[in-house]
MIVEX-799954 format. One record per residue: residue in one letter; x, y, z of N, C-alpha, C in turn. Coordinates in steps of 0.05 Angstrom, whole numbers, padded with zeros to 5 digits, always signed. Example, Ala and Ser with C-alpha at 12.3 -4.5 7.8 and 13.67 -1.06 7.14 Angstrom:
residues 2
a+00264-00114+00156+00246-00090+00156+00264-00066+00156s+00257-00045+00142+00273-00021+00143+00258+00001+00157
end
This chain:
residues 303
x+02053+01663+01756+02025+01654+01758+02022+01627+01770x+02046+01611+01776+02042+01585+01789+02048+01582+01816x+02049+01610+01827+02056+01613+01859+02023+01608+01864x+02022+01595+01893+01997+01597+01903+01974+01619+01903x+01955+01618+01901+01935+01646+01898+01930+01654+01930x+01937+01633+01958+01930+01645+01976+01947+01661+01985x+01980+01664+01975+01997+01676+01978+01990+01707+01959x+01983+01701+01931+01991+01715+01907+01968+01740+01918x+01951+01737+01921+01926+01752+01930+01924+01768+01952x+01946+01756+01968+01940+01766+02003+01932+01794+02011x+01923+01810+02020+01924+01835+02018+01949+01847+02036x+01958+01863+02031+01988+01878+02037+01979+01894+02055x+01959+01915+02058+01948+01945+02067+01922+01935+02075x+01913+01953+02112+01888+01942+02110+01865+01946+02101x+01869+01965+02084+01846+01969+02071+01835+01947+02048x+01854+01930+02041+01841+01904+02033+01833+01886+02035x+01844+01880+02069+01821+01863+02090+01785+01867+02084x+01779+01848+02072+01752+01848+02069+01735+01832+02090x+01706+01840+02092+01688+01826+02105+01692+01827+02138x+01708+01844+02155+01725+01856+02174+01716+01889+02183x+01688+01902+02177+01697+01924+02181+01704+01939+02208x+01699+01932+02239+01702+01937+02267+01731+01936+02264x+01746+01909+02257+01771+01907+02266+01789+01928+02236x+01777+01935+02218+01789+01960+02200+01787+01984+02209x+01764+01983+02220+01762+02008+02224+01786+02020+02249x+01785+02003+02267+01806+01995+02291+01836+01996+02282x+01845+01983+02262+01873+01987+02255+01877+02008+02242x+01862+02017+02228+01866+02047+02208+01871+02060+02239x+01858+02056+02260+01872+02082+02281+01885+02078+02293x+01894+02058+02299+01921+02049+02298+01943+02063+02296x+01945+02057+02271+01961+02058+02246+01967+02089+02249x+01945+02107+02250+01948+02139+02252+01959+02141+02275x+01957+02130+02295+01967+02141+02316+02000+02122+02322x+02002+02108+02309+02031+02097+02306+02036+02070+02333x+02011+02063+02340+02018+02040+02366+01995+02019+02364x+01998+01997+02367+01974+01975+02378+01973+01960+02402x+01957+01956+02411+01952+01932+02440+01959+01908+02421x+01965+01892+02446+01967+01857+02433+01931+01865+02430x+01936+01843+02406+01904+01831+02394+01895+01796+02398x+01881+01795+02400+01873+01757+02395+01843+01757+02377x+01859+01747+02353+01839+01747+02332+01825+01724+02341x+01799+01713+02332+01795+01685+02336+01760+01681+02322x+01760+01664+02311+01743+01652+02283+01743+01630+02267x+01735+01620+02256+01733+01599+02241+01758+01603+02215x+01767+01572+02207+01790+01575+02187+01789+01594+02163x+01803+01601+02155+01809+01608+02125+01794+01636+02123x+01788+01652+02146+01774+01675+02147+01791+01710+02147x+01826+01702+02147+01838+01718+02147+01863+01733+02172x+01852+01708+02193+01865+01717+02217+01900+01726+02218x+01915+01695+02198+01937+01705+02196+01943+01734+02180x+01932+01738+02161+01934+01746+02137+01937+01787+02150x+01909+01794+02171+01911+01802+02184+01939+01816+02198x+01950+01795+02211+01978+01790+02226+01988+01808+02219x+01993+01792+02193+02018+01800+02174+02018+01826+02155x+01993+01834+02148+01970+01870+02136+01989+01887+02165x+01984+01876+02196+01992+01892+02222+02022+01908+02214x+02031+01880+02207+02066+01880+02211+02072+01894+02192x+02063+01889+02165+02077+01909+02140+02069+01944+02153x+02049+01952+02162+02035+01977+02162+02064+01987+02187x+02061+01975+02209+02075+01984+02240+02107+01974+02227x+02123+01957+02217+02144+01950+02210+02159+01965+02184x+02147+01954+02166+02158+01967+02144+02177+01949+02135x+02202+01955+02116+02223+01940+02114+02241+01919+02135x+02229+01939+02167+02238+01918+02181+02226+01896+02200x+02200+01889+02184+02189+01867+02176+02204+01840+02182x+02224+01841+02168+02236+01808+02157+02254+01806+02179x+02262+01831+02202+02283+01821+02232+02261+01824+02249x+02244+01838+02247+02231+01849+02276+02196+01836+02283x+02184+01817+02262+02170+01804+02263+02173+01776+02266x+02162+01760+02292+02166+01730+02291+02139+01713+02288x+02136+01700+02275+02115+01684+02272+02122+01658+02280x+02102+01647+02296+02100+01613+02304+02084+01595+02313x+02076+01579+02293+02051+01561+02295+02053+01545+02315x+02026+01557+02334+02028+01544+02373+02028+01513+02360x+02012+01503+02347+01999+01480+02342+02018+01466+02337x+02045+01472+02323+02066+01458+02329+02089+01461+02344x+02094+01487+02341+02113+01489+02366+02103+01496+02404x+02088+01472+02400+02073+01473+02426+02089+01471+02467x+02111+01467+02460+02130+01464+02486+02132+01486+02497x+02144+01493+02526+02145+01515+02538+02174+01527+02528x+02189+01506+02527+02219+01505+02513+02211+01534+02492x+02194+01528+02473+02186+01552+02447+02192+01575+02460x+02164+01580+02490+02166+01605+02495+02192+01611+02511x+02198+01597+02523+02224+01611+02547+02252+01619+02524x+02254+01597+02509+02272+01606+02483+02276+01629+02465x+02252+01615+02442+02253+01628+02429+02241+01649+02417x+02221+01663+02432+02202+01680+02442+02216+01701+02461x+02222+01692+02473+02245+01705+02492+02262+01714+02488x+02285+01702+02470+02304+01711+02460+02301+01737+02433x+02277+01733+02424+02269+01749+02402+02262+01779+02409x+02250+01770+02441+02239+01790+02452+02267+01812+02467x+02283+01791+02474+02303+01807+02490+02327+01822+02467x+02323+01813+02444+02346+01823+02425+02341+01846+02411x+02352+01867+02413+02355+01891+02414+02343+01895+02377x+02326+01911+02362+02312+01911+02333+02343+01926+02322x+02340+01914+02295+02368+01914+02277+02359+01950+02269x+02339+01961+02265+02336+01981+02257+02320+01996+02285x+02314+02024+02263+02298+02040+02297+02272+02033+02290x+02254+02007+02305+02221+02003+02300+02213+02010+02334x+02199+02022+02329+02184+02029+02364+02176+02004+02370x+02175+01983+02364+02166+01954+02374+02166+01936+02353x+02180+01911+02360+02175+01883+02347+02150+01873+02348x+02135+01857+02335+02111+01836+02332+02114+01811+02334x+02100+01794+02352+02104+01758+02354+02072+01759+02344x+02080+01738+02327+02045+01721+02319+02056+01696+02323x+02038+01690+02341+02034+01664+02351+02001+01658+02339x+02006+01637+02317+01986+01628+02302+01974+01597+02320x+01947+01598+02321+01933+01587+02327+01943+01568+02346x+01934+01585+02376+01953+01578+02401+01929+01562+02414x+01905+01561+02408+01902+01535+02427+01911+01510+02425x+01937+01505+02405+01947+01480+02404+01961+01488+02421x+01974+01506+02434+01998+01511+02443+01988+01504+02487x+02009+01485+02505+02003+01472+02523+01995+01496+02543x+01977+01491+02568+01970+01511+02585+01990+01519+02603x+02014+01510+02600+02037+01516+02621+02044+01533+02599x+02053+01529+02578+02058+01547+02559+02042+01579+02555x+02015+01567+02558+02003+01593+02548+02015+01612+02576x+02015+01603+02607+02011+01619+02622+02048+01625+02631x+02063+01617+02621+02089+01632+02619+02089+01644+02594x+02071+01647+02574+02077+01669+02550+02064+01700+02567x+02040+01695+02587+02034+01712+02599+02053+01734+02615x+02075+01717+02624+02096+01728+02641+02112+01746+02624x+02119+01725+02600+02137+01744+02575+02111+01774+02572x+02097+01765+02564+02084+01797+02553+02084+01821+02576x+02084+01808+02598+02083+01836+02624+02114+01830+02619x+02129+01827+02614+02164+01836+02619+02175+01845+02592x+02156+01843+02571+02174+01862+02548+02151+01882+02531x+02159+01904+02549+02140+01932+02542+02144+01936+02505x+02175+01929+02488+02177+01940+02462+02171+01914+02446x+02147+01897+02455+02143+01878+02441+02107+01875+02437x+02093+01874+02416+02062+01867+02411+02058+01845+02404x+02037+01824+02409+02033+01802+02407+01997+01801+02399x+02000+01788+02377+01977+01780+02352+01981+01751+02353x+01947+01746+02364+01950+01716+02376+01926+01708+02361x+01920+01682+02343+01904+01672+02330+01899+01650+02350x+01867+01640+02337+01854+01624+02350+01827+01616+02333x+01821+01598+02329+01795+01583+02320+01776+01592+02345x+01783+01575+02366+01770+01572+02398+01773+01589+02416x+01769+01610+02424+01778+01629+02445+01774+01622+02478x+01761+01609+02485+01761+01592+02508+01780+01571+02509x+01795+01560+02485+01818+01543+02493+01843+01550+02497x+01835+01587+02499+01863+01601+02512+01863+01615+02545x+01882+01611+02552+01883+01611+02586+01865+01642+02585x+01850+01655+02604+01832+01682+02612+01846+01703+02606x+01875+01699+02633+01896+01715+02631+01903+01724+02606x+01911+01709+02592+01923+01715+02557+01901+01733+02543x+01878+01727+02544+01851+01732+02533+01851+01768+02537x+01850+01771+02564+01852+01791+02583+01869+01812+02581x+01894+01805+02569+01923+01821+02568+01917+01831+02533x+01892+01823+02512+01888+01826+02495+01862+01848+02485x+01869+01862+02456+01844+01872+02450+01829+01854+02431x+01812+01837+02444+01792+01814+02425+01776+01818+02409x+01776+01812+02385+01768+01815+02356+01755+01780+02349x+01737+01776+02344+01722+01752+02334+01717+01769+02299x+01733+01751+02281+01724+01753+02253+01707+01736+02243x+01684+01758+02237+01668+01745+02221+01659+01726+02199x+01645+01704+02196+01652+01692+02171+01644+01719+02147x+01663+01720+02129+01660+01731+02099+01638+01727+02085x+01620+01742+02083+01603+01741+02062+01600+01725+02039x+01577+01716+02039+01581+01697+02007+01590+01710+01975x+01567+01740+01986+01570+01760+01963+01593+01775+01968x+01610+01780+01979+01638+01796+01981+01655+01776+01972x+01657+01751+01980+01675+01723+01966+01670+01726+01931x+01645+01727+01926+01641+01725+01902+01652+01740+01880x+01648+01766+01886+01659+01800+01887+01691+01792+01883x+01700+01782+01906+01733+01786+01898+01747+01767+01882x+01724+01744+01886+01738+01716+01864+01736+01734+01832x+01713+01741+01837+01710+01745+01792+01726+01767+01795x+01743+01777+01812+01760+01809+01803+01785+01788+01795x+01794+01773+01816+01813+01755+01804+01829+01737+01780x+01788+01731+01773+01789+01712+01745+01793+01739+01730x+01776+01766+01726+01781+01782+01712+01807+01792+01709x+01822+01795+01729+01853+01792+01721+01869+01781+01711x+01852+01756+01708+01879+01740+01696+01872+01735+01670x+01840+01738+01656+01829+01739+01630+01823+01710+01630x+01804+01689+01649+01799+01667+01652+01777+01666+01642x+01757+01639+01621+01743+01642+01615+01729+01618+01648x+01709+01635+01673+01692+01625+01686+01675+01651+01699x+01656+01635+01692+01629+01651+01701+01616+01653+01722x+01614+01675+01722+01594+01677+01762+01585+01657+01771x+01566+01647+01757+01552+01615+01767+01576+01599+01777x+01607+01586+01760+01623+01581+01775+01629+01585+01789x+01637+01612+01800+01650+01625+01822+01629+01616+01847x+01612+01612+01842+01592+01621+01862+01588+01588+01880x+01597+01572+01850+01593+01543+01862+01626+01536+01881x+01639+01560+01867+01671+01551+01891+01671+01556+01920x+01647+01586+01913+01648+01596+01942+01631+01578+01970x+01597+01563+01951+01583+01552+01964+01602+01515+01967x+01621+01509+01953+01634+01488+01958+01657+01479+01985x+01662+01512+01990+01681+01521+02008+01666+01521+02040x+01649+01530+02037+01635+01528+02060+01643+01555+02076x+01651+01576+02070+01657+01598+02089+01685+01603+02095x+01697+01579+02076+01727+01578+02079+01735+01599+02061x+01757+01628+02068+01754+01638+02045+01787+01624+02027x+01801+01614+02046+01822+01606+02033+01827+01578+02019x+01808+01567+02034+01801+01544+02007+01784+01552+01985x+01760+01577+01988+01753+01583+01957+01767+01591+01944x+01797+01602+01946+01813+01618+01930+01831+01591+01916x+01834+01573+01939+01847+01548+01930+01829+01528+01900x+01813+01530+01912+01796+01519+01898+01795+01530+01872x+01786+01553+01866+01790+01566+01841+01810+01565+01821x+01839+01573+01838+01861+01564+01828+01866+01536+01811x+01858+01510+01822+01853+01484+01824+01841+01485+01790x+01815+01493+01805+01793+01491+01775+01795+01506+01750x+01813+01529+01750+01821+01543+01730+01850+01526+01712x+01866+01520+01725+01894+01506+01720+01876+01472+01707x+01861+01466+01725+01847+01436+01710+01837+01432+01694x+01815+01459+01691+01805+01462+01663+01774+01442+01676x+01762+01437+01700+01747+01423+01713+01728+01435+01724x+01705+01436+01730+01683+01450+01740+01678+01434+01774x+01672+01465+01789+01681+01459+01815+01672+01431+01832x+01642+01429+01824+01629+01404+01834+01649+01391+01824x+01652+01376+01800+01671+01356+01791+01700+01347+01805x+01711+01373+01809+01742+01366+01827+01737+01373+01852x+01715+01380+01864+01706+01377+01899+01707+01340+01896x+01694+01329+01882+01680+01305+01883+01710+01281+01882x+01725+01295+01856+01754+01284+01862+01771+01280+01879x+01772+01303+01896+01778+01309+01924+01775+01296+01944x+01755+01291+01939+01746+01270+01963+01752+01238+01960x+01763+01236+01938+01767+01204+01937+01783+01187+01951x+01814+01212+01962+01837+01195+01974+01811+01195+02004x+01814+01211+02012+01789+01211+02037+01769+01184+02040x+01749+01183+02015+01739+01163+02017+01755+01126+02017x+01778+01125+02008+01790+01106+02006+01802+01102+02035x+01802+01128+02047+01825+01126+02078+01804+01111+02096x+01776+01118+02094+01746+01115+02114+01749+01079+02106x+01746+01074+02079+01745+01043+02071+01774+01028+02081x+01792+01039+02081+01814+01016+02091+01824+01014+02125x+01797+01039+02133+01806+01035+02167+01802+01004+02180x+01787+00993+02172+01788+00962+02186+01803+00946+02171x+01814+00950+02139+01820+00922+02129+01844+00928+02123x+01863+00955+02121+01888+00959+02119+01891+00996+02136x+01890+00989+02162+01892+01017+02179+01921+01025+02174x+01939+01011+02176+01959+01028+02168+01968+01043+02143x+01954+01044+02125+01947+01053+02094+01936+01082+02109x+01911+01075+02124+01896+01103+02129+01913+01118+02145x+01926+01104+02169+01945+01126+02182+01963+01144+02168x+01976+01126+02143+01997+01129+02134+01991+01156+02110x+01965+01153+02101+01951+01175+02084+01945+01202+02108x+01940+01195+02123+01932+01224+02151+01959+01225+02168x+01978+01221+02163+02002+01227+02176+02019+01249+02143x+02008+01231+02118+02030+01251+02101+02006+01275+02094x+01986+01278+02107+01969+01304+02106+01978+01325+02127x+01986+01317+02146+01996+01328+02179+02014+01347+02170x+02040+01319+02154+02069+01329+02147+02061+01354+02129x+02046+01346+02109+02043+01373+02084+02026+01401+02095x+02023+01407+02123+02013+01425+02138+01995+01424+02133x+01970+01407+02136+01943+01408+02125+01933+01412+02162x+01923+01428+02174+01908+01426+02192+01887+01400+02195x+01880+01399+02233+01862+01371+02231+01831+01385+02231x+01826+01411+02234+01808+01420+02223+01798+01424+02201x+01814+01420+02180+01813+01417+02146+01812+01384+02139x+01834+01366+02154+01821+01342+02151+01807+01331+02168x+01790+01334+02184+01761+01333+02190+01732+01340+02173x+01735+01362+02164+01727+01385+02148+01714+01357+02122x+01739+01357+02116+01739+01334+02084+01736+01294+02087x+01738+01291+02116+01731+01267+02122+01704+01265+02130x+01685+01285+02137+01659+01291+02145+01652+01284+02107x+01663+01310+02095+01642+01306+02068+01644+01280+02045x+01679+01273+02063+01670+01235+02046+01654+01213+02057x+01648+01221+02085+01632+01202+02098+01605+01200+02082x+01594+01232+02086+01573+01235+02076+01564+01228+02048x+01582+01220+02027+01579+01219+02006+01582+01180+02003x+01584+01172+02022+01593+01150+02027+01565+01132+02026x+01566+01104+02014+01536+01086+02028+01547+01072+02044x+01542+01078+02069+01549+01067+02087+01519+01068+02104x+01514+01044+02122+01498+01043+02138+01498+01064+02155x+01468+01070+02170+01463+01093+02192+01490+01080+02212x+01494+01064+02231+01507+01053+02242+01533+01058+02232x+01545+01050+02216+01569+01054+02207+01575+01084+02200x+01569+01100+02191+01561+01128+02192+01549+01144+02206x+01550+01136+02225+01546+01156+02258+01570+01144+02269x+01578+01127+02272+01609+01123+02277+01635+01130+02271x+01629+01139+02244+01653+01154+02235+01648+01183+02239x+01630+01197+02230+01623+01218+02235+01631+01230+02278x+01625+01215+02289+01630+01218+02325+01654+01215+02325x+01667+01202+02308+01698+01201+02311+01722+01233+02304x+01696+01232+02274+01720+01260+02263+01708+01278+02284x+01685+01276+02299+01677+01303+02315+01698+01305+02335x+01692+01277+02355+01707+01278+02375+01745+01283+02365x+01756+01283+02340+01788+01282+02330+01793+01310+02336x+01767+01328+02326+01770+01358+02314+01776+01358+02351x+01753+01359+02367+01751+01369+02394+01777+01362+02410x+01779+01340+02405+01806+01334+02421+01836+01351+02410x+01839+01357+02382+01849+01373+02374+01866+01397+02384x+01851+01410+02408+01852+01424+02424+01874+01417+02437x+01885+01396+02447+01907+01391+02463+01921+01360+02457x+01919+01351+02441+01932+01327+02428+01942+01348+02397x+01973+01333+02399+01983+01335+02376+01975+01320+02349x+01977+01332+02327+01954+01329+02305+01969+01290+02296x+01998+01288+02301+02010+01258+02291+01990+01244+02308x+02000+01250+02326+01983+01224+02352+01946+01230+02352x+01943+01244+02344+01910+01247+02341+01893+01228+02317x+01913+01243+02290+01909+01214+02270+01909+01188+02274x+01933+01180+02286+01934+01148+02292+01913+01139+02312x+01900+01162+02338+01877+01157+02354+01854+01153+02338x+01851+01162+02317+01818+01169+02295+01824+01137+02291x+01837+01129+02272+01842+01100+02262+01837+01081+02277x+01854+01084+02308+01854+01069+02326+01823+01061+02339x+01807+01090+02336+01797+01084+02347+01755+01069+02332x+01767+01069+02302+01741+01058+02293+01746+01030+02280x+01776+01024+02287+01788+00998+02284+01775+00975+02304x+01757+00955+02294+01740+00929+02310+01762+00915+02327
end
């Protein structure tokens, strides 16, 4: 019970992909007919895209899953080196068992460089026994070509009332004393995130804390990072570099430096300043690495 809930929950089979029904209905035929096109999921965070992936790979894989599936986060393994390597080599090595095709997920590749994206293009026209499940927030920050060589699926944000629905099946599993009204305040706290509402829950159940209360907690290293950008910036870098390291996306800390701003008294002036900063961090995002992007945010509301 102390493994993560975004793990513990995941759905296995797609028929537990919720809030998805075009792209279910689409893999269930799939699935019958035993083949898929590369896909490029692409949507807003925490909506299921990997999760998806990985529902593909158990259904088409099976046990041989754990040789014949490669996953790799563009956002960090962003070099062309990745694809000519080790993409390549995955692709060219013969499956340990008999699978009609291996799977690459390449997770959220608009971090991944445009020389890169357009030699992964090359790999997919030269290895016919290979499918590629490509995530994306941005679908315009992936080369046409790539786009093109794909069957494109935009996931929807999740329902408020389907989030709600599957959180209280959860709590009901585990025999937790919280009530719809809670649930409902994890889901509206989350913002459409469904994997921070699940986080969140987790959080507030184990704390014994009501969700407003440890949202508000949450935000405090945040608010302290916004206050020591002019009078100790290396404190703030040093707090948004060990968020980077702990795989926190800069779309998640954006996300949470927006809602400490806001909670912040700070002058109109001083608060349209920070706010244009996390905008422009998220946007640039796109092609700056998340280390060197942090130290730019700091750098750049530093007098």
């Amino acid at each position: 019970m102390n493994m993560n809930w975004t793990e513990q929950y995941r759905p296995n089979v797609i028929e537990e992909v919720i809030g998805q029904p075009k792209l279910v209905a689409d893999a269930e035929s799939w699935i019958k007919r035993g083949d898929m096109p590369n896909v490029l999921l692409y949507g807003r965070p925490g909506i299921g895209k990997t999760t998806v992936a990985h529902v593909l790979g158990n259904h088409f894989l099976g046990d041989a899953k754990r040789d014949d599936f490669l996953e790799i986060n563009a956002s960090q393994d962003r070099g062309l080196e990745t694809v000519r390597q080790t993409i390549s080599n995955f692709c060219s090595n013969k499956s340990y068992v008999d699978s009609k095709f291996k799977i690459v997920l390449l997770d959220e590749i608009e971090g991944m460089t445009r020389d890169s994206q357009r030699a992964l293009k090359r790999t997919m026209e030269r290895y016919q026994n290979v499918r590629f499940v490509i995530t994306a927030n941005d679908p315009y920050a992936i080369d046409s070509a790539l786009r093109s060589r794909c069957a494109n699926y935009l996931l929807e944000p999740i329902p408020a009332e389907v989030q709600v629905e599957r959180l209280s099946r959860i709590v009901e599993s585990i025999g937790a004393d919280f009530d719809d009204t809670l649930v409902r305040e994890v889901v509206d706290i989350s913002g459409g995130d469904f994997r921070r509402a699940i986080n969140e829950l987790q959080a507030c159940i184990f704390s014994g804390k009501s969700p407003k209360n440890l949202n508000s907690e949450g935000l405090v290293p945040y608010v302290r990072c916004i206050e020591n950008i002019e009078s100790k910036p290396k404190e703030a870098v040093a707090f948004l570099e060990r968020l980077v390291l702990s795989g926190h996306s800069v779309t998640d800390i954006c996300a949470k430096l927006l809602q400490a701003v806001t909670s912040m008294d700070l002058d109109n002036t001083q608060s349209f300043k920070v706010v244009a900063s996390v905008g422009e961090m998220e946007w640039r995002s796109r092609s700056v690495t998340p280390k060197v992007l942090v130290n730019w945010f700091v750098a750049n509301l530093v007098k």
